[in-house]
N, C-alpha and C positions, 0 to 999 in steps of 0.2 A: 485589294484596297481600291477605292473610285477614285479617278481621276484629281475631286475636288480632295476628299477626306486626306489622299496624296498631298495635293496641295498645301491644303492649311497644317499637315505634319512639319513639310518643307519648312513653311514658313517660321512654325513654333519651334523648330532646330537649330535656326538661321537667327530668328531672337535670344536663344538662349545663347549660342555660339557668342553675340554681338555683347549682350550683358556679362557674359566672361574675360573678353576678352579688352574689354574696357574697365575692368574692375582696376581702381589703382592700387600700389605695391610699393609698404614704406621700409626703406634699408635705413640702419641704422648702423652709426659708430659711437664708441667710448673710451675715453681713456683719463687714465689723470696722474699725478705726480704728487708724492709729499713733500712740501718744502727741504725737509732732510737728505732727501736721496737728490745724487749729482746728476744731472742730467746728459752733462758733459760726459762720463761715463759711459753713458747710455749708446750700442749702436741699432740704430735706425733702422736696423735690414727685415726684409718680412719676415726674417725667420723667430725675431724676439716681437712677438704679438704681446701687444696688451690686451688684455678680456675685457670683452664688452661686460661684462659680470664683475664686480670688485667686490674680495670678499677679504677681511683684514682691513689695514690701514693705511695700504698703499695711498689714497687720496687725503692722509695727514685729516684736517679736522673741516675737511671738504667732504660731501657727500652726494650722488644722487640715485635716485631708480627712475626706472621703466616698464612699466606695467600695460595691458592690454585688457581691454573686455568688449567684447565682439568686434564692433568698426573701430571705435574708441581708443587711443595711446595718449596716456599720461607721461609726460616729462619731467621730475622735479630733480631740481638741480639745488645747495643748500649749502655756505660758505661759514662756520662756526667759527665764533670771534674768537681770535687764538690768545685775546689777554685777560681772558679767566685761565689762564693755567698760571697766570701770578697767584692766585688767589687759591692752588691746589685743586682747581677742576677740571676735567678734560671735558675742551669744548666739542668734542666727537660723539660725546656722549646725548647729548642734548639734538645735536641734528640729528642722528640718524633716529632717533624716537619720535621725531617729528615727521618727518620723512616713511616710516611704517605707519605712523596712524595717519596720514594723506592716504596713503595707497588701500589703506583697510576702507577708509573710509569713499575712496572710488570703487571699488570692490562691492560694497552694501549699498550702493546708490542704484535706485530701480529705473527702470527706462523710462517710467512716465517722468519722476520725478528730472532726467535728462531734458526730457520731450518740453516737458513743461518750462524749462528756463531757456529752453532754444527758443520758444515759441513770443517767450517775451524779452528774448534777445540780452538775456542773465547768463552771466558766465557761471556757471554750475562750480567751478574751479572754487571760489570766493568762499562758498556753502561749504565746501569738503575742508577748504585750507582753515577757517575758524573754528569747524565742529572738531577736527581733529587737534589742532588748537589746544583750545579746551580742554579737550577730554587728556592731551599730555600734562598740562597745567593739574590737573588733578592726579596725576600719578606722581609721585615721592617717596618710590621704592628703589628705583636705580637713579633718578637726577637729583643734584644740589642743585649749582646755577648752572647757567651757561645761555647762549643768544646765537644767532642766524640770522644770514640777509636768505633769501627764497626767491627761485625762478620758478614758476610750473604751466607749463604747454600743456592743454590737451587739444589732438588732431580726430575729429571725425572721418577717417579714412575713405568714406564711400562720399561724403559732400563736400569733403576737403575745406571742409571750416576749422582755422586754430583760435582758441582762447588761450589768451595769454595772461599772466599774473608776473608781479615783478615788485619784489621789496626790497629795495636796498642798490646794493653794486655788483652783484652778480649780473647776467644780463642776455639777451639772446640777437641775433640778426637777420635777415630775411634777405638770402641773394637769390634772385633770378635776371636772367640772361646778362651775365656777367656783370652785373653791377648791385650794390644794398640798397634795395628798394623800402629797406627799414632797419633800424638800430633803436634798441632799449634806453631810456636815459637813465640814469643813476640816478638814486633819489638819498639825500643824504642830507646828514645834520650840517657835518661838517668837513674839512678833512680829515680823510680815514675814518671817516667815522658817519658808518652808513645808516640808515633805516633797520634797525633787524628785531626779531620776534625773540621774547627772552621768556628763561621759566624764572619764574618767582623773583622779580625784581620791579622795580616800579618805574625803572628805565625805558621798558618794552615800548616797543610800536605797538598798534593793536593791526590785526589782519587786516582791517577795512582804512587801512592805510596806503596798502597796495597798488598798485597801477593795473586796469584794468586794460584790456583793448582785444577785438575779435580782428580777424582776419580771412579773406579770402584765398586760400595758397592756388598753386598753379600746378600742373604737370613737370616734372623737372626742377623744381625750387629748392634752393638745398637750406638746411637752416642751422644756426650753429648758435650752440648752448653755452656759455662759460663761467665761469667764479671771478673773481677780478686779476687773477694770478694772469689770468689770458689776456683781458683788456688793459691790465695795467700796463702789460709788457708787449703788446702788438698793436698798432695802429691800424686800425679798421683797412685804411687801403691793403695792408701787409697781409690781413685774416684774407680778403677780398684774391689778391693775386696766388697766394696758396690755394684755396680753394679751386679760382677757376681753371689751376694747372690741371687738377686731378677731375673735375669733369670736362675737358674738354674734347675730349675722343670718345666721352658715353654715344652708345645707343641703344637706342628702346630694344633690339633684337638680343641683344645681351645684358638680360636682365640681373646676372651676377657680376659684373663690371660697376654696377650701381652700388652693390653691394661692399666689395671691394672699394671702390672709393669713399664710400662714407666712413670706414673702418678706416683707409688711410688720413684721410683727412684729420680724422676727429686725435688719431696719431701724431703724425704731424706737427700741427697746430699747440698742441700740450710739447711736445719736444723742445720745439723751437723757443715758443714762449718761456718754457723754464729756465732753458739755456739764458737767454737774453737776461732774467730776471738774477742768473749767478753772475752777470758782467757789473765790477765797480767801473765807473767812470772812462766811459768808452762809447757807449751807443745813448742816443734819444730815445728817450722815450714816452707815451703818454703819461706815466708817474711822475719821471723826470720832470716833466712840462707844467704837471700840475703844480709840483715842487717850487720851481722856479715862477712860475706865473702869482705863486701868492707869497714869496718870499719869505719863505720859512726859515731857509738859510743865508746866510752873508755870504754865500759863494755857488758861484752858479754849478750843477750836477748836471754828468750826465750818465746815467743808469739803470737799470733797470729793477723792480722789486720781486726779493727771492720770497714766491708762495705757494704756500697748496697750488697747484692746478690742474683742474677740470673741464673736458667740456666734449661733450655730446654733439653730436651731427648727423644730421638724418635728411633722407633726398626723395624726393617722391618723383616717382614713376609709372 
């Protein structure tokens, strides 16, 4: 081999080297709680893992997935109104059918069709969440009624662009270097009473009700998914101080520590939360606060609310 041809091999090993070794690497956690089960029960130790995977009814009438296609990660997170079961419906039923035709319908989305709504700076997210929509509103084989508030992240992995979607009181956060450089706002009628997508009632939001917003993420950003089980019952600073216990000792050389912390975190966070959420009259909280701030009662409360809860968290690296 000549000298040069040596050369420019060097060279094309040392780019390729460069190009892998820069590829970013997103770790994920999940967990969540049925409002039924005691939390307080519950011990914390690594040896009782929750599965990133929930398969049953552990998240009560809370649902979400996580799905993948090539660079691409879809987040849909999905909090079913728990007072259609006055009415003899289980509201579980209804999210998680919603929740599988999103992900079918990320799944059948072609890359132009991707390309094409990046290019005009369209969250493709919007497109998936009505068509799948839709196409549940026309199935009346397994649903009667039932409604949902909806969170759904997707992350471009290789340009670390997120679009975000958000109806209702579910909600998500954006921490980097220790502090929330963004929080979701609730969008609601009223109290308890959020924005949510319904089969066959004429109560529904429509999809294009939603809150849109893209984002630029960072290296290291961690971002955390929840239903309002977690917001009701945890004060943004509280989410904020847990989490940056558990990155604070990351480094990039140990890229399974990233991993492990997102699984703790996203642990954690559900624990804690649910606990608070079984306390009567003992701790503040953001429930509590809204309670008290619009005087619903003639006596001031302080508590937290026992609910589903969910919530996903994921760090890039």
């Amino acid at each position: 081999m000549s000298e040069l041809n040596l050369t420019i091999f060097l060279l094309l090993i040392t780019s390729l080297f460069s190009k892998l070794s820069s590829s970013n690497t997103l770790h994920k956690g999940a967990a969540c709680f049925s409002k039924t089960f005691l939390a307080t029960n519950f011990n914390a130790s690594e040896n009782n893992n929750i599965p990133l995977r929930i398969n049953g009814n552990e998240c009560g009438e809370d649902d979400f997935s996580i799905s993948q296609r090539e660079d691409i990660n879809l987040f849909t997170l999905a909090d079913g109104v728990g007072s259609w079961v006055q009415y003899g419906v289980n509201p579980k039923i209804f999210t998680r059918e919603l929740l599988k035709s999103i992900n079918i319908q990320f799944k059948l989305l072609n890359n132009s069709t991707i390309t094409e709504h990046d290019k005009r700076k369209v969250s493709f997210l919007l497109y998936i969440i009505s068509k799948a929509y839709d196409n549940v509103q026309r199935t009346k084989k397994f649903i009667r009624l039932g409604s949902c508030t909806l969170v759904a992240l997707s992350l471009n992995l290789k340009t670390l662009h997120l679009n975000s979607y958000v109806l209702g009181d579910s909600g998500f956060m954006i921490i980097r270097n220790n502090r929330i450089v963004y929080r979701s706002k609730d969008l609601l009628h009223g109290f308890n009473f959020p924005f949510q997508l319904a089969f066959m009632t004429e109560h529904s939001n429509s999809p294009f009700d939603g809150f849109i917003r893209p984002f630029k993420l960072r290296v290291n950003d961690v971002i955390i998914i929840g239903s309002d089980g977690l917001f009701d019952n945890l004060y943004d600073e509280a989410i904020l101080y847990y989490v940056n216990k558990e990155v604070k000792y990351l480094s990039p050389k140990i890229q399974k520590g990233y991993s492990e912390a997102a699984r703790r975190i996203a642990k954690k966070l559900t624990i804690i939360a649910k606990r608070i959420g079984e306390i009567e009259n003992e701790v503040a909280t953001p429930f509590s606060d809204e309670v008290n701030a619009l005087q619903i009662l003639n006596f001031t409360v302080y508590n937290g609310k026992n609910d589903d809860t969910t919530v996903v968290a994921f760090i890039v690296s």
